[in-house]
C-alpha positions as CSV (number, residue, x, y, z in Angstrom):
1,X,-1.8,-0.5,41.7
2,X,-5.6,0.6,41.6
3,X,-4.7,4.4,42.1
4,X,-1.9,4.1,39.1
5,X,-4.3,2.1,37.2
6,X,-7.4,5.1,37.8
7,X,-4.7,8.1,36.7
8,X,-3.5,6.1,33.6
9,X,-7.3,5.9,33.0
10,X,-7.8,9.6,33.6
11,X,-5.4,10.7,31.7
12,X,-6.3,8.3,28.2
13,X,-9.9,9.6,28.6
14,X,-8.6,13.5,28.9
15,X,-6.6,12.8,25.9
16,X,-8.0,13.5,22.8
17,X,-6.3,11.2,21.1
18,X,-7.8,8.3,22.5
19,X,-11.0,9.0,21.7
20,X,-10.4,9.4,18.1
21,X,-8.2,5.9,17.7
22,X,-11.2,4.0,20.3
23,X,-13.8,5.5,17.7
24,X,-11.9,4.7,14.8
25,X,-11.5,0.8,16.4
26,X,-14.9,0.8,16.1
27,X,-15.7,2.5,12.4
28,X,-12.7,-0.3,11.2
29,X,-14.5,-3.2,12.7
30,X,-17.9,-2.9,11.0
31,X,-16.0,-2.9,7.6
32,X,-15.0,-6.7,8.7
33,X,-16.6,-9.5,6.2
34,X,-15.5,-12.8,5.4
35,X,-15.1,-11.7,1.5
36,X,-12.6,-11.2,-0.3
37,X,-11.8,-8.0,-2.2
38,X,-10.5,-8.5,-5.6
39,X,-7.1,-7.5,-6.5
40,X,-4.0,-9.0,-8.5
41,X,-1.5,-8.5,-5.9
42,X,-3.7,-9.5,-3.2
43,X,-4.1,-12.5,-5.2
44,X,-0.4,-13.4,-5.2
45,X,0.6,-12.3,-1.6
46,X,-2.0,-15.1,-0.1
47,X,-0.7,-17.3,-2.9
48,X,2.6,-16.6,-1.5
49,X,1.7,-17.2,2.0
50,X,0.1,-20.7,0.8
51,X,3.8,-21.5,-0.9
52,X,5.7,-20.7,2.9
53,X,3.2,-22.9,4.6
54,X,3.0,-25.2,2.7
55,X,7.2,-25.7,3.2
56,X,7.3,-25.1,-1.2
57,X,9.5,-22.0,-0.3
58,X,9.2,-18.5,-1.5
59,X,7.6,-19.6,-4.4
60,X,4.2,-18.8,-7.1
61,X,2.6,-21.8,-9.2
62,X,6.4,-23.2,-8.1
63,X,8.1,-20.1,-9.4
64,X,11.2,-18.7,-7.3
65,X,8.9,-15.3,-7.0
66,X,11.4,-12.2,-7.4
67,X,9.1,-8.9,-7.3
68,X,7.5,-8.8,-3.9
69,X,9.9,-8.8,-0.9
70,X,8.9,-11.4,1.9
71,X,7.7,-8.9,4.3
72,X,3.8,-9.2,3.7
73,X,3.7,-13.0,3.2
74,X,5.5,-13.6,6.3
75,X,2.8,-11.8,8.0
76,X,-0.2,-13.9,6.4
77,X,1.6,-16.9,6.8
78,X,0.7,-17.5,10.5
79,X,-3.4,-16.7,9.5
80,X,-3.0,-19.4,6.7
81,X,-1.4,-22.1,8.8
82,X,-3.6,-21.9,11.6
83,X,-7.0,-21.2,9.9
84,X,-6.5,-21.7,6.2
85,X,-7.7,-19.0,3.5
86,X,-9.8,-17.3,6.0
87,X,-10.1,-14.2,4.7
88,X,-12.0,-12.3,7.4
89,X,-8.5,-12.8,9.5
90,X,-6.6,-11.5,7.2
91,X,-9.1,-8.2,6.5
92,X,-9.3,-8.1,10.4
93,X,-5.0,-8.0,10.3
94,X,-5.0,-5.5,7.7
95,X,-7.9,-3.5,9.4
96,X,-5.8,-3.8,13.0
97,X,-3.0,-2.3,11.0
98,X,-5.2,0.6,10.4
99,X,-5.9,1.8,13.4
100,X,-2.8,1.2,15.1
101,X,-1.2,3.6,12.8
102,X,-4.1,5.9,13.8
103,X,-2.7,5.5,17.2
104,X,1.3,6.0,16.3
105,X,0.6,8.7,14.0
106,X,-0.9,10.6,16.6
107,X,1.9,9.8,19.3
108,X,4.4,10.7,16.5
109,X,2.7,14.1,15.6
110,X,1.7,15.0,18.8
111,X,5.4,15.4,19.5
112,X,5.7,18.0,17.1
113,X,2.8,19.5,17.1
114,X,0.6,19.2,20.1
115,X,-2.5,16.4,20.9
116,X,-5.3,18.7,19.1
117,X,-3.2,19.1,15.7
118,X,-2.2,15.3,15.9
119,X,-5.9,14.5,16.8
120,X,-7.0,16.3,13.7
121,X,-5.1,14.3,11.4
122,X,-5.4,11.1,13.2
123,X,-9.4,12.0,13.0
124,X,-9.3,12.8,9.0
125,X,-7.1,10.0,8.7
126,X,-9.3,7.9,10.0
127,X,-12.2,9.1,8.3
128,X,-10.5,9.4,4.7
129,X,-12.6,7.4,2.1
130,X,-8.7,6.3,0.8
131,X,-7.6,4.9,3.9
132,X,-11.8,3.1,4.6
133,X,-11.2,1.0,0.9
134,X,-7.4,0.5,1.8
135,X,-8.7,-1.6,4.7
136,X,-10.7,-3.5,3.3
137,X,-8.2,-5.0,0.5
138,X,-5.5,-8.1,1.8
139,X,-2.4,-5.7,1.0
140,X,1.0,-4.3,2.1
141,X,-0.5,-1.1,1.7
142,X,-1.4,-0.3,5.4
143,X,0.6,-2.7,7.2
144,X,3.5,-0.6,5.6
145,X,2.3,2.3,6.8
146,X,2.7,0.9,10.2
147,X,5.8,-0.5,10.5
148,X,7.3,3.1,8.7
149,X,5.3,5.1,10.9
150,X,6.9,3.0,14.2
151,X,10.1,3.6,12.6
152,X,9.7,7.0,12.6
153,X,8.3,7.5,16.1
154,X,11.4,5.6,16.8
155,X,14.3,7.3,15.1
156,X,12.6,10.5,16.9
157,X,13.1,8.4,20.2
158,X,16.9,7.9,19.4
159,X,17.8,11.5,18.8
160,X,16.4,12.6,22.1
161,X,18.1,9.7,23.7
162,X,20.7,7.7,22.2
163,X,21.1,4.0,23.3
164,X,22.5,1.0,21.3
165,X,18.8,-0.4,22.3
166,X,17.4,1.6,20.1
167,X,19.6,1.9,17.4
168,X,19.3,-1.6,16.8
169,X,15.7,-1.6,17.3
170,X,15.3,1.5,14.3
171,X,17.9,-0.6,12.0
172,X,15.4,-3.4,12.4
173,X,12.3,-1.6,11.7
174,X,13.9,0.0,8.9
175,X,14.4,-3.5,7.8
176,X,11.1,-4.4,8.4
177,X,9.7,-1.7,6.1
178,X,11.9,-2.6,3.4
179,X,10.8,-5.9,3.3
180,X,7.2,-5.2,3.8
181,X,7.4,-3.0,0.7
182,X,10.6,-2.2,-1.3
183,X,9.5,2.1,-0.7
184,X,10.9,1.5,2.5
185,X,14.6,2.5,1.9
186,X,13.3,6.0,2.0
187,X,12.5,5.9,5.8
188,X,16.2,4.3,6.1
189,X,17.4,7.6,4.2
190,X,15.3,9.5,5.9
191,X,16.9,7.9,9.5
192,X,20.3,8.3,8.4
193,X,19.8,12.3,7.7
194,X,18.3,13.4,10.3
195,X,20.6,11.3,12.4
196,X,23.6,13.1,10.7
197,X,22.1,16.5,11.0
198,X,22.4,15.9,15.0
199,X,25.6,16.4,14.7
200,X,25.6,19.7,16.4
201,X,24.5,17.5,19.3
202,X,27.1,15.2,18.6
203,X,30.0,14.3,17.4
204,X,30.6,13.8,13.9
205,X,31.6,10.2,14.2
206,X,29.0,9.3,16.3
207,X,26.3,11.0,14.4
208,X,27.6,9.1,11.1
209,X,28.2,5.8,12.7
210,X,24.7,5.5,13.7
211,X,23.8,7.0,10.6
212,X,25.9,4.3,8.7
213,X,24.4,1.8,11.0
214,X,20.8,1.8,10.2
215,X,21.7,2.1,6.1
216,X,24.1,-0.8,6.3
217,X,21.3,-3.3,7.8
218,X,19.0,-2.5,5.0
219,X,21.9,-2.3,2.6
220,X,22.8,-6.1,3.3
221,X,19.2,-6.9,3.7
222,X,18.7,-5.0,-0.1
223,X,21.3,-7.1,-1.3
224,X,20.6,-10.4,-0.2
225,X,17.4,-10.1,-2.1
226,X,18.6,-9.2,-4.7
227,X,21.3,-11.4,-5.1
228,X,19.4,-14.3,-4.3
229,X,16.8,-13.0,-7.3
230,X,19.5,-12.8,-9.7
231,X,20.9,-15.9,-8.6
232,X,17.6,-18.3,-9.3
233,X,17.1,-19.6,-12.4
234,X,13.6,-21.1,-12.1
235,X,11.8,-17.4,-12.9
236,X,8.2,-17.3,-14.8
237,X,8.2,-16.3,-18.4
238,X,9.7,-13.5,-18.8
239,X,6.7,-12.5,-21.6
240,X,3.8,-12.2,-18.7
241,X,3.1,-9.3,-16.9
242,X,3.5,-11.2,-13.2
243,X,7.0,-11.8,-14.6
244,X,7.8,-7.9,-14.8
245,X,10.4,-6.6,-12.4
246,X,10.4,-3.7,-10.5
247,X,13.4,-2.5,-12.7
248,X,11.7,-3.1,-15.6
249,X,8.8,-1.7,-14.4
250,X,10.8,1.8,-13.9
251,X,12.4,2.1,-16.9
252,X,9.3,1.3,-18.8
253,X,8.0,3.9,-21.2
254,X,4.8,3.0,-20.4
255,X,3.4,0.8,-18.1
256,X,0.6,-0.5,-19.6
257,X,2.9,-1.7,-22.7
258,X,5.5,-2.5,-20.4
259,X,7.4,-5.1,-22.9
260,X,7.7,-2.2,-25.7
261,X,9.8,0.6,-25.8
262,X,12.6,2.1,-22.4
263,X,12.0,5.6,-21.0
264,X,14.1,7.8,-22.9
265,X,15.1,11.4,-20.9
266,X,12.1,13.5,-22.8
267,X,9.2,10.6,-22.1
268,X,10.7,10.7,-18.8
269,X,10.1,14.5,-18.6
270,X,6.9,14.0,-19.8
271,X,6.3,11.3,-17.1
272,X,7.3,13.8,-14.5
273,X,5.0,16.3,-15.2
274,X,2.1,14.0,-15.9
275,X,2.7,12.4,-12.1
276,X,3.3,15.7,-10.3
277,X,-0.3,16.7,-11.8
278,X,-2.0,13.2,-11.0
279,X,-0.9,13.5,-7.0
280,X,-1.5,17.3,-6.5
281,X,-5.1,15.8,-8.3
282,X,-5.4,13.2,-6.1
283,X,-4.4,15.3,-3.4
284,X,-7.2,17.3,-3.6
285,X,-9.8,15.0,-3.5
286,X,-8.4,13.7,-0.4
287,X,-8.4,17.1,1.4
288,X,-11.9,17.6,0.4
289,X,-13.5,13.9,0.5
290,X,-13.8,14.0,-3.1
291,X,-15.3,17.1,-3.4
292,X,-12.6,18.8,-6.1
293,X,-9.4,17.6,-7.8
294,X,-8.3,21.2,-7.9
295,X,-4.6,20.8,-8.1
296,X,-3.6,24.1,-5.8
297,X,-5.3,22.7,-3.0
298,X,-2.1,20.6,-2.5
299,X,0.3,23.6,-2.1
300,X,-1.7,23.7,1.4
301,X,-0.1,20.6,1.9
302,X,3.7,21.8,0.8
303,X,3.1,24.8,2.7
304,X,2.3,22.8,5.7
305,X,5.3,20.5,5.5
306,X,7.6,23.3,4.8
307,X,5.9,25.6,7.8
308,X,7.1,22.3,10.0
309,X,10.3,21.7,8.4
310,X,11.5,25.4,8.8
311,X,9.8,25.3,12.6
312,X,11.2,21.8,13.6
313,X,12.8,19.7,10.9
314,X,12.4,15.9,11.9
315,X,12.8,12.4,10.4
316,X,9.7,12.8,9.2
317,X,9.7,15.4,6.9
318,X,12.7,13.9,5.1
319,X,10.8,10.8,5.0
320,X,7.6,12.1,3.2
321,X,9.4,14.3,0.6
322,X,11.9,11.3,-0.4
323,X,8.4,9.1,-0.8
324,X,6.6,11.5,-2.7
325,X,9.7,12.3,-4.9
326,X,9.2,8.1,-5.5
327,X,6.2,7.9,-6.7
328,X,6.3,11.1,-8.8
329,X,9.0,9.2,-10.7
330,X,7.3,5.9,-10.7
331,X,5.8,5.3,-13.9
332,X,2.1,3.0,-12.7
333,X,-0.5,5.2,-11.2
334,X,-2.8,3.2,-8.7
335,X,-5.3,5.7,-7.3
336,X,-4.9,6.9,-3.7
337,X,-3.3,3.2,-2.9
338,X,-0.1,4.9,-3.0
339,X,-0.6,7.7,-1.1
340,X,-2.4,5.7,1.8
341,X,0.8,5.0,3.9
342,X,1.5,9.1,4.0
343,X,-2.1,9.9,4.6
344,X,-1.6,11.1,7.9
345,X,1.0,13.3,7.3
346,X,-1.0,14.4,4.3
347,X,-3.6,15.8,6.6
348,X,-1.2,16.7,9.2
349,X,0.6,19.5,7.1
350,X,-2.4,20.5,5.7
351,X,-4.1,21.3,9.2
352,X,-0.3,22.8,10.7
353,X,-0.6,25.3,7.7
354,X,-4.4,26.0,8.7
355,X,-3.7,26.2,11.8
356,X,-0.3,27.9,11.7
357,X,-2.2,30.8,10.0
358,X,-4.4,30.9,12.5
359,X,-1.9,31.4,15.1
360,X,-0.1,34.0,13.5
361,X,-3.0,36.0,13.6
362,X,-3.4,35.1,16.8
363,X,0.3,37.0,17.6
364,X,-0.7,40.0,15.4
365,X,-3.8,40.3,17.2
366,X,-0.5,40.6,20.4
367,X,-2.5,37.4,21.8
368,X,-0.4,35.5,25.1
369,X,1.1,32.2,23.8
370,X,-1.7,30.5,25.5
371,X,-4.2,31.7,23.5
372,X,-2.0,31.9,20.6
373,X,-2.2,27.7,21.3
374,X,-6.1,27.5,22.0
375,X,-6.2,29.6,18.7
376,X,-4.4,27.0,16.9
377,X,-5.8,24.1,18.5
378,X,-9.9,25.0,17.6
379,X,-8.9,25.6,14.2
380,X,-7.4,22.0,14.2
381,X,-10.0,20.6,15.5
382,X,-12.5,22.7,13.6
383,X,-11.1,21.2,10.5
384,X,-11.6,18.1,11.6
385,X,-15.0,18.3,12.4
386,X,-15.5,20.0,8.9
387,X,-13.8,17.4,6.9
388,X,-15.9,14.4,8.7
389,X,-19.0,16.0,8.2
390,X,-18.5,16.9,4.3
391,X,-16.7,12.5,4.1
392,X,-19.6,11.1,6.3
393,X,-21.4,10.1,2.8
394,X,-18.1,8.4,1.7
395,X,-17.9,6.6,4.6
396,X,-21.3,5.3,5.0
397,X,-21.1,4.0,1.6
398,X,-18.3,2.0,2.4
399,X,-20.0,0.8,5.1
400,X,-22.8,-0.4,2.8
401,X,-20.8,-1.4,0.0
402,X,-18.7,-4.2,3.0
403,X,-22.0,-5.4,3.5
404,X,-24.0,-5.5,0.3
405,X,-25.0,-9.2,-1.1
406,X,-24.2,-10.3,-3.2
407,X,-20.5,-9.1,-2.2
408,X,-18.9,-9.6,-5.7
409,X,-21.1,-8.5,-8.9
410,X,-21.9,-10.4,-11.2
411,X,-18.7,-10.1,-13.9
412,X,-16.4,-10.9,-10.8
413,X,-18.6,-13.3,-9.2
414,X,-18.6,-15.4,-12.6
415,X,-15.2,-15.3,-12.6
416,X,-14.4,-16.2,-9.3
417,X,-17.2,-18.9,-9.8
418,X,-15.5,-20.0,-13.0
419,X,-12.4,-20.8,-11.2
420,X,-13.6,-22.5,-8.3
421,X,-15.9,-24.8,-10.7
422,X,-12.6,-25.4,-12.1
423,X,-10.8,-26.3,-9.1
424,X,-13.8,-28.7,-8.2
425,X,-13.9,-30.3,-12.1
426,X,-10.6,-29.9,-14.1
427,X,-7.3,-32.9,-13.5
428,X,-5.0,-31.5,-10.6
429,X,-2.5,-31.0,-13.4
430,X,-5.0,-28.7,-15.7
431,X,-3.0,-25.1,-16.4
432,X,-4.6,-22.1,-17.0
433,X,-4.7,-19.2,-19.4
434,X,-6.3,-15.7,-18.5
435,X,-6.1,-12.4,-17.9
436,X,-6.1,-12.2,-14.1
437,X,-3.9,-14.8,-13.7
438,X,-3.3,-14.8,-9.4
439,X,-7.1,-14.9,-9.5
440,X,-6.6,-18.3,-11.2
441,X,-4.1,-19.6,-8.6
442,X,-6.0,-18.2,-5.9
443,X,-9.5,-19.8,-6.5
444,X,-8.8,-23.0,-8.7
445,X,-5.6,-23.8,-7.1
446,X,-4.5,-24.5,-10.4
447,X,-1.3,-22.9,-12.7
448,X,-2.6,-19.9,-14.3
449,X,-0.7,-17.8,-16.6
450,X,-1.5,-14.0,-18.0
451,X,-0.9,-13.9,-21.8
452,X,1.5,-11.7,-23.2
453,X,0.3,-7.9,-23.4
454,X,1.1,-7.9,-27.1
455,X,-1.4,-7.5,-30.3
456,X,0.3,-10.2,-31.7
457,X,-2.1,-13.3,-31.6
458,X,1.2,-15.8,-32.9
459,X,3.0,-14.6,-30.2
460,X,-0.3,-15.4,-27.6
461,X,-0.8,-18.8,-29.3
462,X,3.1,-19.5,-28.3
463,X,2.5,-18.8,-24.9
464,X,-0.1,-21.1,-24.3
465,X,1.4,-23.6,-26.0
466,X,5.1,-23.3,-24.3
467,X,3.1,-23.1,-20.9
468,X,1.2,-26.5,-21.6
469,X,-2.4,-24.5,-21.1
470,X,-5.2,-26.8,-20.7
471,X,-7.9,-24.2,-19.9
472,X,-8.6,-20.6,-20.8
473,X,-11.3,-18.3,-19.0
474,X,-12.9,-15.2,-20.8
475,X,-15.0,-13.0,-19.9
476,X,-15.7,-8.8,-20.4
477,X,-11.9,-8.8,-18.4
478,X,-9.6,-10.8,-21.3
479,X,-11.4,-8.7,-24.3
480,X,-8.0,-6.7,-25.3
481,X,-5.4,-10.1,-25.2
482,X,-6.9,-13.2,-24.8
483,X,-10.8,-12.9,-25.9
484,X,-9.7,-12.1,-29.6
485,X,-7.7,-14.9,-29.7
486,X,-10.3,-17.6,-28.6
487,X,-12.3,-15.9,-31.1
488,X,-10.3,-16.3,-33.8
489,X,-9.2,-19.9,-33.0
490,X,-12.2,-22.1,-32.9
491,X,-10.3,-25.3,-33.6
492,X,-8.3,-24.6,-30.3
493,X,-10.6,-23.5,-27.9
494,X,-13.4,-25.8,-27.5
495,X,-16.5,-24.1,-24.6
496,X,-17.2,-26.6,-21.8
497,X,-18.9,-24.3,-19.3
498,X,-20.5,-21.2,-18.8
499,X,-21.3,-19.1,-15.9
500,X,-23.2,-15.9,-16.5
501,X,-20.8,-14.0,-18.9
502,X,-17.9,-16.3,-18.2
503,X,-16.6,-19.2,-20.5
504,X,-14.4,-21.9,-20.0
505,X,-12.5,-23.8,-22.9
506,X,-10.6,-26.8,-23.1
507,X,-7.5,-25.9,-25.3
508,X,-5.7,-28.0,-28.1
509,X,-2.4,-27.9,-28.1
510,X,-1.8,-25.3,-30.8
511,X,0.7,-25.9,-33.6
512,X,4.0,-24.5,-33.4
């Protein structure tokens, strides 16, 4: 037992993947605070969470919620039950989420491509100022990444060795990706056509039955949520920006005015070409730590994925062009956030068409395939090294920036003061009106409501009067909607309280 014990010891410590995910343990652990990092969604999945636990259901403020799919809540639930709103727990889940996808992305590219490739872009991963921030936010972000990444590993698993075992088990983490966010059908497609594209392995029925299997559970799964959201009836206004669907979301001409006009095919075009440049953008920056937005520098990344597609076409290379084809279509652009959960494949086809390069000079130089391997090997791990020395500012400030005091400056710590001084001082039946409204649920445990995104101050007045609003919150956040229309309404907005450059009114009911 001792001797077994001393070789599996042996051979983690010769493994170069080990030391990158037992450092990167480390670098994720001192981004751990007990604060929370501010962001809508985040907001609403603890809110969520709350609503489970509390036995209200899948519900917001009472709401049947309808955008969000279970998956995340599910996951905070058990942190909220046992320990409350503790927010260093959840960071520390999301953090843990982090490097264990360090850890499967290496065992998953590693098959493909050797440990010092799949060190390299565990290592870059890891280091990535995208993925540090990522962390450090209470979202479905990274735990996504996760599950799809243990999908993947999986489906590669099942091709090599088919077994009803795990077939069942890649259905269900297919599953699970869908319902920890809705992108995940695209590692179910991705399953199903690399499973089908065995079939010179197997037989045809064989290869589409599995194929058929894993598309059907998310299929029923898909549809259960969605037929239980267009069965409830007890929805939030349809006029407030929580309220908008994923669907509507889509079709949206433009996001920000998401309640105006619908995509038509040339705004659509338009929408297409303005993504493909953002990404190749962001792209960029995340190659070089921020360094330049240069958008060739991402053809090193198709080149890459093509390099290992043509070499050794796997699950995963389906997987990451069917998610970048996603949010190239999608019309809301939220920085790297959406590129976080393909991150290591990112860096991993960037490297494989360094490195690839390097090899092939390698064979011209009529070096042995051994060195032709050590060849490409340094230059992985030469890349590495390179793109953690040029992101060690990045990540230091991160480091400082988890730690600095006060943690939330002073617009956001009015705010979030504002709401707590109103959880502590308003009726238990106050409702409020502002422009961050899960910030409102979150901290005053009250019902808070977003205005309409509309010009029209009638149509704002409406709102707050058909939502019984008690309270409203301003600040330099709610100057486009709501701050011009406590302006212009004196009589209904009465100040009882200000912190910093935060004000709280007491609202009378408006006329109709």
């Amino acid at each position: 037992m001792n001797s077994s014990l001393s070789v599996t010891c042996r051979r983690a410590l010769s493994d170069p993947g080990s030391w990158v995910v037992g450092a990167s343990a480390v670098l994720y652990a001192c981004l751990l605070v007990p604060h929370w990092q501010p962001t809508w969604d985040s907001a609403t999945y603890i809110t969520l969470a709350r609503s489970l636990v509390a036995g209200d259901g899948y519900t917001y403020m009472g709401y049947d919620h309808t955008k969000y799919p279970p998956g995340f809540p599910l996951l905070l639930s058990p942190i909220v039950a046992l320990f409350g709103t503790n927010f260093l727990l959840m960071r520390a889940l999301v953090a843990g989420c982090a490097v264990a996808s360090l850890a499967v992305a290496y065992v998953l590219i590693r098959r493909a491509a050797g440990p010092w490739v799949a060190a390299a872009a565990a290592a870059m991963t890891a280091g990535s100022y995208a993925l540090l921030f990522e962390a450090t936010r209470i979202l479905s972000d990274v735990p996504y990444m996760l599950v799809s990444l243990v999908a993947l590993l999986a489906v590669e698993r099942l091709r090599e060795g088919r077994s009803w075992r795990l077939l069942v088990a890649v259905a269900a983490l297919c599953v699970t990706a869908y319902l920890v966010r809705i992108v995940g059908f695209a590692v179910a497609i991705a399953a199903a056509i690399s499973l089908i594209l065995d079939r010179p392995r197997l037989p045809w029925r064989e290869a589409a039955r599995a194929a058929g299997i894993v598309l059907g559970a998310v299929a029923v799964v898909a549809a259960v949520w969605m037929g239980r959201n267009a069965a409830v009836t007890n929805e939030l206004p349809a006029t407030l920006r929580e309220a908008l669907s994923y669907e509507a979301e889509l079709v949206a001409a433009d996001p920000n005015m998401p309640f105006t006009d619908t995509v038509t095919w040339p705004t659509l075009r338009a929408r297409l070409g303005r993504n493909l440049r953002y990404y190749a953008q962001l792209t960029a920056l995340l190659l070089t730590s921020k360094r330049s937005n240069a958008p060739w520098l991402a053809l090193v990344v198709v080149a890459g994925s093509l390099l290992v597609a043509i070499r050794r076409s796997t699950a995963v290379e389906w997987y990451f062009g069917g998610y970048m084809a996603i949010y190239i279509l999608w019309p809301a652009h939220q920085g790297e956030r959406f590129l976080v959960p393909v991150l290591p494949l990112i860096f991993y086809y960037a490297v494989a068409a360094l490195a690839v390069g390097t090899a092939a000079v390698a064979r011209v130089a009529r070096g042995t395939a051994s060195r032709r391997a050590v060849a490409e090997g340094a230059t992985a791990a030469a890349i590495a090294l390179a793109f953690l020395l040029a992101g060690r500012v990045e990540v230091v400030a991160r480091l400082r920036a988890e730690h600095r005091d006060p943690y939330h400056a002073a617009t956001m710590g009015d705010y979030i003061s504002a709401f707590v001084w109103l959880r502590e001082n308003s009726a238990e039946d106050a409702v409020l009106v502002t422009n961050r409204a899960p910030y409102g649920v979150l901290w005053a445990e009250r019902p808070t409501y977003t205005v309409p995104w509309v010009a029209d101050h009638a149509e704002i007045l409406a709102s707050i009067r058909d939502n019984g609003v008690t309270h409203a919150v301003t600040n330099a956040f709610t100057q486009t909607y709501l701050g011009p229309v406590v302006d212009a309404n004196p009589d209904v907005f009465h100040p009882v309280k200000q912190i910093g450059g935060t004000r709280i009114y007491e609202v009378t009911r408006p006329a109709p």
